[in-house]
VOPAGU-2260 file (C-alpha; in pm, 1 decimal, decimal comma):
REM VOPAGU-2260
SITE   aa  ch    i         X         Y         Z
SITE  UNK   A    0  -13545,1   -7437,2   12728,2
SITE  UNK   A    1  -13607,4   -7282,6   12372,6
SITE  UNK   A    2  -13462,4   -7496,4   12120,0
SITE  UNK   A    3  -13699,3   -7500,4   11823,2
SITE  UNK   A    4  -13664,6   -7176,3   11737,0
SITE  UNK   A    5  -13301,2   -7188,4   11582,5
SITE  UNK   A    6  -13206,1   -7243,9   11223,3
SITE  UNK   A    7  -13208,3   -7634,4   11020,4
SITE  UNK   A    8  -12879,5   -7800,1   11172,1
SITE  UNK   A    9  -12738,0   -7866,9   10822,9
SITE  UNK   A   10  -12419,6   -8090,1   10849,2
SITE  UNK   A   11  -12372,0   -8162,8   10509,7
SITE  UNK   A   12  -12099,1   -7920,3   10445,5
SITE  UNK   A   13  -11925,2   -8011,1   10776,7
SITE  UNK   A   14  -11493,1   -8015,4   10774,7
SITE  UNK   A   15  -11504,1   -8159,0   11129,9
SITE  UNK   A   16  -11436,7   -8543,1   11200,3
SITE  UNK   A   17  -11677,1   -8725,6   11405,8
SITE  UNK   A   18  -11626,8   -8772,4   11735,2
SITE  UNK   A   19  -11457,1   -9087,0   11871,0
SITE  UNK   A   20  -11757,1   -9234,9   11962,5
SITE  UNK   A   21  -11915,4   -9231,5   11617,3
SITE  UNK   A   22  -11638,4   -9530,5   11582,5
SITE  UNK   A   23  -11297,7   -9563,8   11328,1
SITE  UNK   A   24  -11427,0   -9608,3   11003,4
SITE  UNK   A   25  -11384,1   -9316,9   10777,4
SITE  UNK   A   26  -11687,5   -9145,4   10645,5
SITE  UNK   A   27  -11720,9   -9072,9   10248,2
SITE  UNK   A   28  -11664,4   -8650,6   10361,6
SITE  UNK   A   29  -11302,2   -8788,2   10532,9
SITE  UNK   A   30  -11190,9   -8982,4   10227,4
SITE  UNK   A   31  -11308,8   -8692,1    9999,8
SITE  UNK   A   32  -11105,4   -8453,0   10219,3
SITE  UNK   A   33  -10820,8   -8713,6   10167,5
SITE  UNK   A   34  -10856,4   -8713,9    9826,6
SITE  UNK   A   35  -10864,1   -8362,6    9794,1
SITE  UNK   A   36  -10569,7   -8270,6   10017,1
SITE  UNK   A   37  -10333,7   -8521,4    9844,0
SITE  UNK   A   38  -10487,8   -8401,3    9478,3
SITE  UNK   A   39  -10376,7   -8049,7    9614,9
SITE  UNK   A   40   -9986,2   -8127,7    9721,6
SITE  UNK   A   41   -9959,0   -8342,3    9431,3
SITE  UNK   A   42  -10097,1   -8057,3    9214,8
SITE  UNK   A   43   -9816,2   -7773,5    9391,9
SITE  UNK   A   44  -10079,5   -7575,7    9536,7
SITE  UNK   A   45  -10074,5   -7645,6    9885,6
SITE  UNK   A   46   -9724,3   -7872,2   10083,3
SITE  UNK   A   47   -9739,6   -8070,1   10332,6
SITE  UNK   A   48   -9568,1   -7846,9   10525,2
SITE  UNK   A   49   -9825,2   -7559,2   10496,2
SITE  UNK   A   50  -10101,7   -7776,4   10602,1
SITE  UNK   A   51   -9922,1   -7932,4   10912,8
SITE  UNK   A   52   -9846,4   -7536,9   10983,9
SITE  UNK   A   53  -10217,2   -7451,8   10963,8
SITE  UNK   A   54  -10327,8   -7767,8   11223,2
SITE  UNK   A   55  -10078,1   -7652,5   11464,4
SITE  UNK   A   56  -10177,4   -7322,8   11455,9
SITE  UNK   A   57  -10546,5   -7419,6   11531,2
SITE  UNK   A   58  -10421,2   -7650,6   11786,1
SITE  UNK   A   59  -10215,4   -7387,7   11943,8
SITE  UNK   A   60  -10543,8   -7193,9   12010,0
SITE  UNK   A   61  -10654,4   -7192,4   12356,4
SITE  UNK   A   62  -10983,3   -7049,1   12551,9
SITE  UNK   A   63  -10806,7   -6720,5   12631,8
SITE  UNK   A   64  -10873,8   -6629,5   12299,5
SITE  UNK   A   65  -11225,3   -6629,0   12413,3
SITE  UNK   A   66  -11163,9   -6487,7   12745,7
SITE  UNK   A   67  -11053,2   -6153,0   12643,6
SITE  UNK   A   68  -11346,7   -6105,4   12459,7
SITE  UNK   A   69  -11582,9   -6143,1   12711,2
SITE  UNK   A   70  -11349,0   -5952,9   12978,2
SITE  UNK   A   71  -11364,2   -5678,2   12697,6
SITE  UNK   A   72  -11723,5   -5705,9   12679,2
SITE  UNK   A   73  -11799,2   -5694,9   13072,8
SITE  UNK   A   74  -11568,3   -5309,2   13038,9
SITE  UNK   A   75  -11687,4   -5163,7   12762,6
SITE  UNK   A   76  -12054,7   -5147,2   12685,0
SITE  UNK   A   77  -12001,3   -5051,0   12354,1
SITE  UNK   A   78  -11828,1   -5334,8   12212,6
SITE  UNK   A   79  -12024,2   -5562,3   12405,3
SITE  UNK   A   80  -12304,4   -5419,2   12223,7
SITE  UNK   A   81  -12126,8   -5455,9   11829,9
SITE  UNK   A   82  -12036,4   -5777,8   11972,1
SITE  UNK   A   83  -12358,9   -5903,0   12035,9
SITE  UNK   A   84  -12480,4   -5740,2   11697,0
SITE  UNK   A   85  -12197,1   -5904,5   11467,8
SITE  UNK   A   86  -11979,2   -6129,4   11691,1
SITE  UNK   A   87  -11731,1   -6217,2   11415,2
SITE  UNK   A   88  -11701,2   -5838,2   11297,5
SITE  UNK   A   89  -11641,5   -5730,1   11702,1
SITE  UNK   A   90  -11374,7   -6024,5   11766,9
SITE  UNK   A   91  -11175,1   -5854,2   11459,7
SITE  UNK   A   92  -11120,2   -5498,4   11700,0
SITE  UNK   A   93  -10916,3   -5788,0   11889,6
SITE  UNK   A   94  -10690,7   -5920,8   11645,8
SITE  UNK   A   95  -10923,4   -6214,5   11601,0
SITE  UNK   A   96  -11015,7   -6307,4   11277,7
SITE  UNK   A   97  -11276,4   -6562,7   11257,8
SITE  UNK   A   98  -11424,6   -6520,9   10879,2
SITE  UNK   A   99  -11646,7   -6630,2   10707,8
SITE  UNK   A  100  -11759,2   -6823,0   11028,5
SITE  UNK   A  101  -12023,0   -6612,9   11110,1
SITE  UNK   A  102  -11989,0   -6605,6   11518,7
SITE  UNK   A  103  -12333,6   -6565,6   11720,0
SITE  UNK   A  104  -12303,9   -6405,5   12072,5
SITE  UNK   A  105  -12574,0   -6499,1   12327,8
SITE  UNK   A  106  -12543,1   -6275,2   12639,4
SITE  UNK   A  107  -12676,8   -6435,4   13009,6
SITE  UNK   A  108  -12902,1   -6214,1   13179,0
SITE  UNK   A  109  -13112,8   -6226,7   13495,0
SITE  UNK   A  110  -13403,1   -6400,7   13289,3
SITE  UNK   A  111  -13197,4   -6585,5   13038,3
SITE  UNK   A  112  -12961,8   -6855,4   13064,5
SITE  UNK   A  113  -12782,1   -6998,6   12737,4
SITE  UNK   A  114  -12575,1   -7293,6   12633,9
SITE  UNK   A  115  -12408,4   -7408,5   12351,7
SITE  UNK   A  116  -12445,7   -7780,6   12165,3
SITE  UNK   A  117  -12404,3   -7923,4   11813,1
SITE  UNK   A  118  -12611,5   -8210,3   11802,5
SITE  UNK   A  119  -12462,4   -8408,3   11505,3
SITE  UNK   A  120  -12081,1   -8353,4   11556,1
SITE  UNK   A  121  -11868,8   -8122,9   11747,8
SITE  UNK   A  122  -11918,8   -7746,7   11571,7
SITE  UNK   A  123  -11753,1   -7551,6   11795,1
SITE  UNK   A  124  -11568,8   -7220,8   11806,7
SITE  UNK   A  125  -11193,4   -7347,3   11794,4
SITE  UNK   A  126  -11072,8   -6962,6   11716,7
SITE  UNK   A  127  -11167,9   -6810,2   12033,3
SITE  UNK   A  128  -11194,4   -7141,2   12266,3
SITE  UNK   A  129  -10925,1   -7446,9   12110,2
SITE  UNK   A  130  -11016,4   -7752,0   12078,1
SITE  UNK   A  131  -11323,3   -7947,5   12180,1
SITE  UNK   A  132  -11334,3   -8126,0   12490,5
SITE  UNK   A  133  -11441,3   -8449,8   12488,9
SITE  UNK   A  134  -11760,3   -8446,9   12675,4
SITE  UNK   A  135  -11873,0   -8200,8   12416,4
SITE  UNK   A  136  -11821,8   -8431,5   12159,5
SITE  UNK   A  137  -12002,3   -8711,1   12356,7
SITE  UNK   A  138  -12304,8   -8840,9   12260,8
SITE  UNK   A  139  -12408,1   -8796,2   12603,4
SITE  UNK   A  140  -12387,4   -8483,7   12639,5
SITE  UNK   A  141  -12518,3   -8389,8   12223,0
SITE  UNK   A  142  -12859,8   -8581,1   12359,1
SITE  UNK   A  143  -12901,7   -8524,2   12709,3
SITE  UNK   A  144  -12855,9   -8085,1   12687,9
SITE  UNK   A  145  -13126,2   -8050,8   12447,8
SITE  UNK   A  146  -13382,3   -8328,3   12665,8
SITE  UNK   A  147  -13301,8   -8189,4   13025,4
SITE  UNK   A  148  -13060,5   -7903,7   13011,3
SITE  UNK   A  149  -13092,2   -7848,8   13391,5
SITE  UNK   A  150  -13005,6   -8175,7   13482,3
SITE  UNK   A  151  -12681,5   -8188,3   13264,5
SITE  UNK   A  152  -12615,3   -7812,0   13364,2
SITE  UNK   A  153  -12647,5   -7972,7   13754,7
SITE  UNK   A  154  -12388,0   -8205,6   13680,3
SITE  UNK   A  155  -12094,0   -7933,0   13575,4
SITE  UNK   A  156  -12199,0   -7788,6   13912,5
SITE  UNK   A  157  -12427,1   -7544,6   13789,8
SITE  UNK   A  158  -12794,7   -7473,9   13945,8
SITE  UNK   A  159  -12961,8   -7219,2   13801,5
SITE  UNK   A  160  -13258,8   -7030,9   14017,8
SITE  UNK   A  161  -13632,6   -7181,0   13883,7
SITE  UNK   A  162  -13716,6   -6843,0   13763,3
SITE  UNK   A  163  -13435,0   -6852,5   13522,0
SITE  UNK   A  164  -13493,9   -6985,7   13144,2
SITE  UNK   A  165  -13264,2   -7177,3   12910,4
SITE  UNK   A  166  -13177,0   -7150,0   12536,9
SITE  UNK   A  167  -13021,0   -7404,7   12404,4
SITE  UNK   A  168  -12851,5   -7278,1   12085,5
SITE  UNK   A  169  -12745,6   -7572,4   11799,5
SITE  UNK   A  170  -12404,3   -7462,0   11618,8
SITE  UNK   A  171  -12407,9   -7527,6   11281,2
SITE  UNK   A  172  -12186,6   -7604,3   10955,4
SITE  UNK   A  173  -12102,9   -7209,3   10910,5
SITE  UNK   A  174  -12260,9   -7047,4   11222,3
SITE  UNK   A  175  -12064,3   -7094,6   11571,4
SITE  UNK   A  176  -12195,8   -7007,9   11949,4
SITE  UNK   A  177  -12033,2   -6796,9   12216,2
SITE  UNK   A  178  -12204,0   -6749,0   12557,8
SITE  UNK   A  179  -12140,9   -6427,7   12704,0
SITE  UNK   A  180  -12146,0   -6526,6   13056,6
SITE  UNK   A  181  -12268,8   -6286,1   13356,5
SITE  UNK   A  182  -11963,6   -6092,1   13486,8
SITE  UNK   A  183  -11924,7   -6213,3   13843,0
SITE  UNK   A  184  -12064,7   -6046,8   14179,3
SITE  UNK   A  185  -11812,7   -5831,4   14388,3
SITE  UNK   A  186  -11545,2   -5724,6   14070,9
SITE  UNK   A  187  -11563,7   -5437,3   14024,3
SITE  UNK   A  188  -11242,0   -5380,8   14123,3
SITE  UNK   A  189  -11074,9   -5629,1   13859,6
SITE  UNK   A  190  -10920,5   -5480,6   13533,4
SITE  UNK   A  191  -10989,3   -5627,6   13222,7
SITE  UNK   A  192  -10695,3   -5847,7   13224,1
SITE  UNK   A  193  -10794,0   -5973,9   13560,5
SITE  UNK   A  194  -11142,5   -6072,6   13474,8
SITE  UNK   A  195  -11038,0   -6252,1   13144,3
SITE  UNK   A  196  -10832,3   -6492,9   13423,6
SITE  UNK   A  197  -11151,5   -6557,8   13507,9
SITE  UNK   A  198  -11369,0   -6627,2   13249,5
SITE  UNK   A  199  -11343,5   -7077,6   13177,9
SITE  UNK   A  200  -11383,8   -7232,8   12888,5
SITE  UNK   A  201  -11675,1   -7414,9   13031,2
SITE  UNK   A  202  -11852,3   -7062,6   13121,1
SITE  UNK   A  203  -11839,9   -6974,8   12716,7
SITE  UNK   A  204  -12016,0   -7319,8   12676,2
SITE  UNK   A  205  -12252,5   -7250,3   12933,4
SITE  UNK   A  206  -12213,1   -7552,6   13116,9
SITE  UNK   A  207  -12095,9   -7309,0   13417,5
SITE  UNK   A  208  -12113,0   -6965,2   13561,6
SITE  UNK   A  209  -11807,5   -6724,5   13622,7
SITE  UNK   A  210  -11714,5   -6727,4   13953,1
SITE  UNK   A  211  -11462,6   -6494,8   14129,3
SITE  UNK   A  212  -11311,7   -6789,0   14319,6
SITE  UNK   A  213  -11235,6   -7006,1   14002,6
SITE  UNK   A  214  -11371,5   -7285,5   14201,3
SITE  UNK   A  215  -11577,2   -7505,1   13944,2
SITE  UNK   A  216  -11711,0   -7853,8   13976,8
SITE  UNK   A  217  -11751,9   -8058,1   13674,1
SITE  UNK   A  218  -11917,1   -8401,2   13605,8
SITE  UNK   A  219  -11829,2   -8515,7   13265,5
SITE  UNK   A  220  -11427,3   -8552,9   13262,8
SITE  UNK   A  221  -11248,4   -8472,8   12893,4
């Protein structure tokens, strides 16, 4: 596991609510967003209406987004190569417009193994994958990945060969993860649209590999 090597985790500037686990009461960041959202319909700038709009929309947002990324990645070598060079410039060739996140790519290789936490909250790419599930906001899991990463990775089902390394990459306040997972054994004969069916949610986590069959095994329920 390499996990020291990554950027301060800086949650100060954070828009995300805690988890449910962190407990009900509010946190001075939710009753200055509040404040600020009621300032801001009271004020004409923004309506209720527009903001209920822009939650559904994000809500609406599901891992496919995600999926045809990688499935474009695992057919064209080129993109997959501007994607892993500027993953928020790349997902724009798509339609997907993630600015000013800035989106980091980490590719799976023979050697390499990568998977995605954020320690403090629940940073998390919601434009390409939706919404959070719960075990990823768990304090379970926002603990236990960075200790022993193989043992949690067991537990989705996942056993990686000894030889294999892991990187565990921390999401921050402006900077989101997406694992480019290995393109399964035996597809070649897939189309693009074909292999984005088969790319999981859980696969652009980390917690599990692609697999052809779409059979996966997972530990910690949402």
């Amino acid at each position: 596991m390499n996990h020291s090597d990554h950027p301060p985790h800086d949650h100060s500037s954070h828009d995300h609510q805690p988890p449910p686990d962190e407990g009900r009461q509010l946190s001075d960041v939710q009753y200055l967003e509040i404040a600020l959202r009621e300032l801001l319909i009271e004020k004409g700038v923004i309506n209720a209406d527009e903001i209920r709009a822009g939650v559904e929309a994000l809500d609406a947002v599901t891992p496919a987004q995600g999926a045809r990324v990688v499935a474009r990645a695992w057919c064209d070598d080129q993109f997959r190569q501007r994607l892993l060079a500027d993953g928020s410039k790349a997902c724009i060739e798509l339609g997907i417009d993630i600015r000013p996140t800035r989106l980091v790519v980490v590719e799976n290789t023979d050697n390499w193994h990568n998977v995605i936490v954020c320690t403090l909250c629940s940073c998390y790419p919601r434009l390409l994958l939706g919404l959070p599930p719960d075990w990823y906001k768990s304090r379970e899991y926002r603990s236990r990945v960075v200790r022993e990463p193989r043992k949690v990775l067991a537990e989705f089902g996942t056993q990686l060969p000894a030889g294999v390394s892991l990187r565990v990459h921390d999401s921050t306040a402006d900077m989101r993860y997406l694992v480019l997972p290995r393109r399964p054994a035996n597809s070649e004969h897939l189309d693009e649209e074909q292999l984005a069916a088969l790319v999981t949610r859980d696969s652009m986590i980390g917690v599990t590999l692609v697999q052809t069959s779409l059979v996966r095994t997972q530990a910690i329920p949402d």
